[in-house]
N, C-alpha and C positions, 0 to 999 in steps of 0.2 A: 725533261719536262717537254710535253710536245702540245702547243694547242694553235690555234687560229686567231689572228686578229685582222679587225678590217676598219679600215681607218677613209676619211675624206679629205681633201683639201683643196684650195681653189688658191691658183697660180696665175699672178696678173701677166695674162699672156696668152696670144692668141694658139688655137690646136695645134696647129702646123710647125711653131717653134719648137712648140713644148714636146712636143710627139720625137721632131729631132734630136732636140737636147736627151730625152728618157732615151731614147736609141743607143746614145754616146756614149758609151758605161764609163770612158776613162775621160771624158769632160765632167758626168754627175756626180763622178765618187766626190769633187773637191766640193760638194753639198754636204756631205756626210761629214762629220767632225772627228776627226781621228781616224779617217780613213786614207793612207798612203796606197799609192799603186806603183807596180814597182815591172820594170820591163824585164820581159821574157814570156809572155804566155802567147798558146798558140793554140791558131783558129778560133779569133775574137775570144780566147777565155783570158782573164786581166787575173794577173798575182800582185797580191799585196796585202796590208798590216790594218786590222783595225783597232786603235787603242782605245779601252773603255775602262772608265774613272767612276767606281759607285763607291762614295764618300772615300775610308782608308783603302778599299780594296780597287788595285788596276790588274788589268787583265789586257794582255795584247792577244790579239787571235791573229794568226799566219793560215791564209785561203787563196781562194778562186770566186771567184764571180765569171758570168757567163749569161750570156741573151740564151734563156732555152727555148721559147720562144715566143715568134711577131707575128699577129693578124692584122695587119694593113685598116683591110676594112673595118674591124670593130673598133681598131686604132686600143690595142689590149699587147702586153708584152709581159713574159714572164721572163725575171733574172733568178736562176739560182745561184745560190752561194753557200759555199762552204768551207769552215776556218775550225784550227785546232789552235789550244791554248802555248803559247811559245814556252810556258813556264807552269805548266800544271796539266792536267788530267781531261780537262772540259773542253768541248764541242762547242759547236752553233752549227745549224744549217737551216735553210730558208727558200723557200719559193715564194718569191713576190711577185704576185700579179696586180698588176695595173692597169687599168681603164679610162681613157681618156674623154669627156665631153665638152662637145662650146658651152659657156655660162655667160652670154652676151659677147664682150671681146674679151675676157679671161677664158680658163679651160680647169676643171673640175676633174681632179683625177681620186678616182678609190682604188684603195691597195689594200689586197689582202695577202694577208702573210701566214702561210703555212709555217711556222719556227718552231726547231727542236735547239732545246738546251740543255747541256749536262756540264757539273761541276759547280762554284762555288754561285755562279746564278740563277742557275734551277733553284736556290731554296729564296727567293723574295717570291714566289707565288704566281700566280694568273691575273688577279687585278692590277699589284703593282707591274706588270709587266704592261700589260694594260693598259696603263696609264704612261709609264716608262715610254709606251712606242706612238703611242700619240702624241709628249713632248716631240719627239726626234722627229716625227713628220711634219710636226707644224715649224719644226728651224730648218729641217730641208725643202720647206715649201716657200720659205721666206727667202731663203740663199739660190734657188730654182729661179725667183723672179725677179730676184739681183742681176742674177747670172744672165739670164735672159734680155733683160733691158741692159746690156753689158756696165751693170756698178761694176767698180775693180774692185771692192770689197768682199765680192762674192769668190775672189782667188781664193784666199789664203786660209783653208779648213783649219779649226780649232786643232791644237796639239793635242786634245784628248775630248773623249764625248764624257761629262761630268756629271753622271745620272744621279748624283746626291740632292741638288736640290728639289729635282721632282719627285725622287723615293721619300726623303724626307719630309716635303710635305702630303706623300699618301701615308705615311708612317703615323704623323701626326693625327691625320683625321683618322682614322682606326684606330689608332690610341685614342683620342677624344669618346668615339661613339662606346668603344666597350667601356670606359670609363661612365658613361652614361648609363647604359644597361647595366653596370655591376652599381651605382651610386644613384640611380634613379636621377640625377640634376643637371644642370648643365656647366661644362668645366672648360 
């Protein structure tokens, strides 16, 4: 499944950090939950695990990530990344681009994400994906501005990214609405 998503989020933190820290592939991953980074890659491309928990089903992906690339001046970076399933059939890969602006003394970044998915996550759709990656932005935008005002809480990424409770509740309200439309009332 291959679609576009573009996402906002506002990081209490002036551009210049924030600009650094998004540079720093192997300082952000520990924003991402379930993301290990593991040495051996070469000419800045970073190898490592990302583990992803959607309710009974975990899926660990073994990739690369890599700056492809930095415009300075528009303060815009594009990471791609690509991971194969350590234990099954399916893919991920992605071009994230990132746009950085001031929002008084915080910094306002939009990501859009070119993601191709194949194997047991390609079948929850385009919404709940949707929905799925705008959870994850807004906890790597909270752990960004931990990380930045140096909390030590913002070390230690989750052992697994645990997409059950945001699927489950986009599960729920599309079961509600079609239950609506097939009983005419509200449930």
């Amino acid at each position: 499944m291959a679609l576009t998503l573009e996402n906002e989020f506002v990081v209490a933190a002036g551009i210049e950090p924030t600009w650094r820290l998004l540079l720093d592939l192997e300082r952000v991953s520990g924003c991402l939950p379930g993301a290990t980074v593991e040495p051996g890659g070469e000419d800045g491309q970073l190898l490592g695990t990302m583990r992803v928990k959607l309710g009974p089903i975990a899926m660990t992906y073994k990739g690369t990530a890599r700056l492809d690339a930095v415009d300075e001046a528009a303060r815009t970076a594009v990471v791609a990344v690509e991971g194969k399933e350590t234990k099954g059939q399916g893919s991920a890969s992605a071009r994230i681009r990132s746009t950085l602006a001031p929002e008084g003394e915080a910094t306002r970044v939009r990501v859009e994400t070119e993601l191709n998915v194949t194997g047991r996550p390609a079948q929850f759709g385009r919404g709940i994906m949707q929905d799925v990656a705008a959870k994850m932005l807004a906890d790597f935008a909270d752990c960004l501005s931990r990380t930045l005002a140096d909390a030590p809480e913002a070390e230690a990424p989750a052992p697994a990214l645990d997409l059950a409770p945001a699927v489950g509740g986009v599960v729920a309200d599309r079961l509600r609405q079609l239950l609506r439309r097939l009983f005419g009332r509200r449930t």
